[in-house]
N, C-alpha and C positions, 0 to 999 in steps of 0.2 A: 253361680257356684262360688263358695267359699275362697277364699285363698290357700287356707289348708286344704281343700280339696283339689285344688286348680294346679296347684304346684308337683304332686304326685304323676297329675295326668299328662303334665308337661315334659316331665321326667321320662314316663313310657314314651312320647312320643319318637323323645330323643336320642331313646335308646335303639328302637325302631330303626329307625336313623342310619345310628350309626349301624344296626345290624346289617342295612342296606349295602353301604359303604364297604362294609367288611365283607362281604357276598364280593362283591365287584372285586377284592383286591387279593379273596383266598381263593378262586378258581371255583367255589362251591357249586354246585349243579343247580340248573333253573327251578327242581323241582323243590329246592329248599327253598329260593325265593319267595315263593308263593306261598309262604307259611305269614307272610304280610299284605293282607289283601287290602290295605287301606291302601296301598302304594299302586295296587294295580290296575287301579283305575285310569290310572295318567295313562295314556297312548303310549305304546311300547315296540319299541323295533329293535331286533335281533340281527346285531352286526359282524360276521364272520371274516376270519382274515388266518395265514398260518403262518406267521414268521413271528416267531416271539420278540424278537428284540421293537415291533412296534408296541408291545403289549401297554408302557407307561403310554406315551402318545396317545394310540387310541383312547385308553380309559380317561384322559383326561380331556379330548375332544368329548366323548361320549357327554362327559357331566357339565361344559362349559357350554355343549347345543343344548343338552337337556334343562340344564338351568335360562336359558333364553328362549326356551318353546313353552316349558312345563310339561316337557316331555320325559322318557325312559328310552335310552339309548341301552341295552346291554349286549357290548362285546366277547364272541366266545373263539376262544381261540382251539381251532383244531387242527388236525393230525394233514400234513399234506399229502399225504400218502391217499390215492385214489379219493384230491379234495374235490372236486366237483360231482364225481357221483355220491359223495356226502352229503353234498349241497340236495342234489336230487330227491335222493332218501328223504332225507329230513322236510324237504316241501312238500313231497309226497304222503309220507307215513308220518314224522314228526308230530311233537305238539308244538313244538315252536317253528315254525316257518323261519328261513335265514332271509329277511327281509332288503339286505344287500351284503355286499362280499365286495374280497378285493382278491380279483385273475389276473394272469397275466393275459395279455394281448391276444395272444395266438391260440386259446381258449373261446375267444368271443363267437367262433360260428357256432360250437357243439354247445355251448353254455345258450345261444339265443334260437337256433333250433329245437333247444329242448325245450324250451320256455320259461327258461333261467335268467336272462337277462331281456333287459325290456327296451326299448326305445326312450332314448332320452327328455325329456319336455324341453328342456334349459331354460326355462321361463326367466331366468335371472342375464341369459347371454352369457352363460360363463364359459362355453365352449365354443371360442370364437380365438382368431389370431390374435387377439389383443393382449389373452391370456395365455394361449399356448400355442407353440411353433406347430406349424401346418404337420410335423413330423407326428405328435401328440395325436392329434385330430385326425390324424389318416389310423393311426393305431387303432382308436377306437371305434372306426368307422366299419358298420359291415352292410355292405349292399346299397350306399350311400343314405345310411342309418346310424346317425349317431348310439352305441345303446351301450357306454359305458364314458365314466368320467376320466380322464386321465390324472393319476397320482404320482409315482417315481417312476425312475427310469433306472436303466444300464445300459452304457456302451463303452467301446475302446477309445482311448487317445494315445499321445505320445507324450513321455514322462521322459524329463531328462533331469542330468544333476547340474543346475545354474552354475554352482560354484568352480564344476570343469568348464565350463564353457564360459564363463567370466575371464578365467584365467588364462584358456586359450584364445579370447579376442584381445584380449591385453597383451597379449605377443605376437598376434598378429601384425596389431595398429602399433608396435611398437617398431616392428620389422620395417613395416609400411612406411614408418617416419625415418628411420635409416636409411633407407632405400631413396628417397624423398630428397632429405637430405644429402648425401652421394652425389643424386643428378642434378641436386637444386647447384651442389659444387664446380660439378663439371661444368656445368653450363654458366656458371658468374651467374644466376638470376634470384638469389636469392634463396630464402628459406620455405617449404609448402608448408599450407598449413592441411595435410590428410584428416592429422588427429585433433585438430581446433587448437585454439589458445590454453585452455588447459592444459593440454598435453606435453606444450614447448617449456622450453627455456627463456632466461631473458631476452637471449637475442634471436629468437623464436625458434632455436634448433633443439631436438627434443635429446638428452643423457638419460646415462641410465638410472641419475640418482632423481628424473623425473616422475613423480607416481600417475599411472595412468589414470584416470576415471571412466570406467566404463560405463556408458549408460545404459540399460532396459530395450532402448531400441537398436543397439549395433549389437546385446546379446541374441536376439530376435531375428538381427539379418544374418545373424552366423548359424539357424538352425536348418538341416537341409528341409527343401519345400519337397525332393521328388526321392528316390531310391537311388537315382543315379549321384545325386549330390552324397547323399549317405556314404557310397561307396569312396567318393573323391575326397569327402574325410575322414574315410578311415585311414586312406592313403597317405595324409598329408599329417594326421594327427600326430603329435609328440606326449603320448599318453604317459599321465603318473604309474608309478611304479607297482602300484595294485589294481591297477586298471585291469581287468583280462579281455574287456569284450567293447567294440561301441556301439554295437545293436545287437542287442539278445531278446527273442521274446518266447513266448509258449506257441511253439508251430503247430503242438498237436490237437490244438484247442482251437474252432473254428470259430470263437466269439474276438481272436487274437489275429485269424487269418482272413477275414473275411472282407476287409477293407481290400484286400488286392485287386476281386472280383464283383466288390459293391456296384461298381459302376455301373456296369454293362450286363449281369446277372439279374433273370428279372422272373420272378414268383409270384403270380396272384398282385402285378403291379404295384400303386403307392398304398395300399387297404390292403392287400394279401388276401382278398378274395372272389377275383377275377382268372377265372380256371380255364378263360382263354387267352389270358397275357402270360404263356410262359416262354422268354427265352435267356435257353442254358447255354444251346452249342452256337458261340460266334463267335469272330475275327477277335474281337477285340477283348474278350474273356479270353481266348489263346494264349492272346499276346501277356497281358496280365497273368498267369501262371506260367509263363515261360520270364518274367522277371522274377516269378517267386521264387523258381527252380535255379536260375541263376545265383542264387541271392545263396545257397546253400555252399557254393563254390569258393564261398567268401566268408561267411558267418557261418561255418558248421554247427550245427544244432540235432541236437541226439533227439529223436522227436519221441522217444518213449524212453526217453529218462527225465526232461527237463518239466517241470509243471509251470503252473500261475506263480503258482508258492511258492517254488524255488529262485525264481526267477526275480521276483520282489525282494527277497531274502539278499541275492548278487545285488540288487541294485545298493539297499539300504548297508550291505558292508563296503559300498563303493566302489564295484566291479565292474560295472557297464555307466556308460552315457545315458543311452538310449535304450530305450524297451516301451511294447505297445502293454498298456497297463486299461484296468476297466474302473469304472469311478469308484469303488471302496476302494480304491489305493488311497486315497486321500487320507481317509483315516489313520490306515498304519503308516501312512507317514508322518501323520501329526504325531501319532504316538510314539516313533523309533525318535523324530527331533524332541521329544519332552523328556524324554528317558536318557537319551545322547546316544543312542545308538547308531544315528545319522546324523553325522559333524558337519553336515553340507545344508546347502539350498536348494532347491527341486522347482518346477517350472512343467505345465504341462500348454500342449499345442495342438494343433491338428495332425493327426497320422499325412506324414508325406506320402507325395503322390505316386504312382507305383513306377512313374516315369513323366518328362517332362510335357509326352504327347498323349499318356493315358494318366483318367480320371478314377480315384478309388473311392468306397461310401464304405463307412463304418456298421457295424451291424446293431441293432439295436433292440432291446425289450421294453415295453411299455405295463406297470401295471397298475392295473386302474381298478375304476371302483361300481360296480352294475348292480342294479334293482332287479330280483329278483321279480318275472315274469309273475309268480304265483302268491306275492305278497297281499297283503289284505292292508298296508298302509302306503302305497307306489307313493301319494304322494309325498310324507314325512321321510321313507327312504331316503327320495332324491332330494330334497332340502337338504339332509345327513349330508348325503355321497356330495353335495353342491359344497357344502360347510366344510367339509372333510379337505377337498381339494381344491376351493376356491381362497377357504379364508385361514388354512390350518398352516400352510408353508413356510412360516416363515423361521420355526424352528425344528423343523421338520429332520433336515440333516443333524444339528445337533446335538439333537435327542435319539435316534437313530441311526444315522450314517446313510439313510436315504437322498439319494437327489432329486426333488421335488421337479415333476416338468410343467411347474408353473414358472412363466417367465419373469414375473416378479421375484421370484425366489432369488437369495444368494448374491445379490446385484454385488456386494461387497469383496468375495470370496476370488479372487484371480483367476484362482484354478478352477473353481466349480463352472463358474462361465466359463472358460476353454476347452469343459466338455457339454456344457450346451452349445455349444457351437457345432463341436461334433454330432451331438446329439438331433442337432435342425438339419442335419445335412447326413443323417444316416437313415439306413434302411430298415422297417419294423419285421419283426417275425412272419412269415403270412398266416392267417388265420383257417385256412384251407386243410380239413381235415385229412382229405387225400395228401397230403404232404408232408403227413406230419413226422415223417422220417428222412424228409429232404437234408436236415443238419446233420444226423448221423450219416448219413452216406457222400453230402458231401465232406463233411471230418475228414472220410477215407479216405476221397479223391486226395488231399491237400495229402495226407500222410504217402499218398501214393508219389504223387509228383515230387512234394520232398528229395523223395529217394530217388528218386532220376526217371518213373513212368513216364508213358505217352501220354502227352496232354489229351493230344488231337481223340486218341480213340479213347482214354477215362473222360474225354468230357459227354462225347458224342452217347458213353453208357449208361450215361448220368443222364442226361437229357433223355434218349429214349426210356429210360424208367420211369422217368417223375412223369411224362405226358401220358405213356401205359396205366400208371396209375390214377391219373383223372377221367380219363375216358370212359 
């Protein structure tokens, strides 16, 4: 071929191309794709997900595997409104099969029942502890069948403002050194050093034109570990003058209350779907909403006026300490500190414990990424779903504001690890269809005991319904 001819047909190629490219970024329907069938050859798999805000992410995963297979990845992003019987449909009826997805957790028994989600291969070992905390892996596990990849998570922690708490261990340790001081007097023996050499004076006694230095770890020993400590600094607290609250959180929201009763509350086990490990009614779940109920006698909380929203909002105008917050807080608070609408410093930990003799778990969702039982390419899928969550994480949050539960993720972030912490040590959804009303009705319980209910007999009601409904 000529070069004057060679050069034209280079051009159509090109253009092709970019038509491709432009398919992928305008939303265009699959059946316009196929107006290029030179492209259709390549092995193609149809990747469904419904949360827009991964929409860049995905599509640029989709063309960085495709470009390293010689493959056709295309992402469609749909309506989440009754998303799994979409999925269904379309495997069924469709011309294009949804060749893998991304569900949440508690999805996985009706999705692998149906013959939506398949058994894992992992041929690579990517679903093992190395990669992801046992919490991950019990998520995706149904019937000791691995048959979904894990990708982001959600759970609660405790968010506090460093900047009050800076301030108030620096009057602590300053007190401490007075105090120190005084007795070091009384007794002729000289000066203590509580606060170290930094802290003192020349002649090692601490004034007050001494600047403290607080470090990271005495801010750390001053955060309460149990509820009961909570309350003993509310007591002792010398709050700024726009302070209103030092623990505020969303009661009426059971993703916020659920740590009280993590511990000892037990649904379809660590997999959520074991329909004879349930127990609701006991001692020690009592005892635990009888500290939550207490807990109203001291922190009043309107449970049907206060939200998530709201509640973030109090924090970032500087009105609470404390509040149990779920990992997209992160972002809006990068965002209130860029803009200055948060003059402070913020610091996240473990949700304390609901007392110092009881044990609390935080609640958690896991959503992952499953091969589609009825697909015609399982194995390119799961290469995808492997690529997608093995190798994709590490700008994952972001670009999204997802928290990847790959344990490589985030190593650098403070905060993001202090809710994988929580997150290794929290409880997943259960995956048990019969239950799948368990969170709204315990919601209720919580809003019930809030208000001053019977633990004893709302719990015992609660138990005998969830077990009525699996039998």
């Amino acid at each position: 071929m000529s070069m004057k001819k060679r050069l034209p047909a280079v051009l159509a190629v090109l253009c092709m191309l970019a038509g491709v490219l432009y398919v992928g970024r305008s939303g265009m329907t699959i059946k316009e794709e196929d107006k290029y069938p030179i492209f259709n050859q390549k092995e193609t798999i149809y990747f469904w997900y419904s949360d827009e805000s991964l929409t860049d992410f995905i599509n640029s995963a989709a063309v960085s595997f495709g470009e390293s297979r010689d493959v056709r990845v295309i992402p469609v992003l749909t309506s989440d409104s009754e998303y799994l019987e979409a999925i269904n449909e379309a495997s069924l009826h469709g011309e294009h099969i949804p060749d893998a997805y991304i569900i949440s957790n508690d999805s996985l028994e009706k999705a692998y029942l149906a013959g939506l989600a398949s058994k894992v291969p992992d041929t690579d070992k990517l679903c093992t502890t190395e990669h992801f905390p046992q919490t991950a892996l019990s998520a995706v596990t149904y019937k000791d069948k691995l048959v979904a990849y894990p990708f982001y998570y959600q759970t609660s922690a405790f968010l506090y403002n460093k900047t009050y708490l800076e301030a108030w261990t620096a009057e602590q340790l300053a007190a401490q050194a007075q105090e120190g001081e005084e007795g070091a007097e009384d007794a002729d023996s000289g000066p203590v050093d509580d606060v170290g050499a930094d802290e003192a004076g020349e002649d090692g006694e601490y004034t007050e034109e001494t600047p403290l230095e607080v470090t990271p770890e005495q801010i750390a020993a001053g955060i309460p570990a149990n509820m009961d400590e909570v309350l003993a600094f509310a007591d002792n607290y010398d709050a700024p003058e726009n302070v209103e609250a030092v623990l505020k959180w969303a009661v009426s929201d059971i993703f916020y209350n659920y740590y009280f009763v993590g511990g000892y509350m037990v649904v379809g086990g660590e997999s959520g779907d074991d329909e004879n490990n349930i127990n609701i009614y006991n001692e020690e779940t009592k005892k635990c909403l009888e500290v939550y109920q207490n807990l109203n006698q001291f922190f009043y909380i309107e449970s049907d006026t206060v939200t998530p929203e709201s509640v973030i909002q109090d924090f970032v105008d500087g009105k609470l300490v404390f509040t149990v917050a779920t990992t997209d807080v992160l972002k809006k608070m990068e965002e209130a500190q860029a803009d200055g609408t948060f003059p402070y410093e913020y610091g996240v930990c473990m949700i304390p414990q609901p007392s110092a003799e009881l044990k609390g778990r935080s609640l958690s969702v896991t959503s992952c990424v499953a091969v589609n039982g009825y697909s015609e390419h399982k194995d390119l899928a799961n290469a995808f779903a492997a690529y997608l969550t093995g190798s994709c994480y590490e700008n994952l949050y972001e670009r999204t504001g997802k928290t990847s539960a790959n344990l490589a993720a985030n190593q650098d972030n403070e905060n993001l690890m202090a809710f994988m912490d929580e997150y290794k040590n929290s409880s997943s959804l259960p995956k048990m269809m019969e239950t799948s009303n368990f969170w709204i009705q315990l919601e209720i319980l919580f809003s019930r005991v809030w208000e001053g209910g019977d633990i004893d007999s709302l719990l015992l009601e609660l138990s005998n319904q969830i077990i009525a409904q699996i039998q």
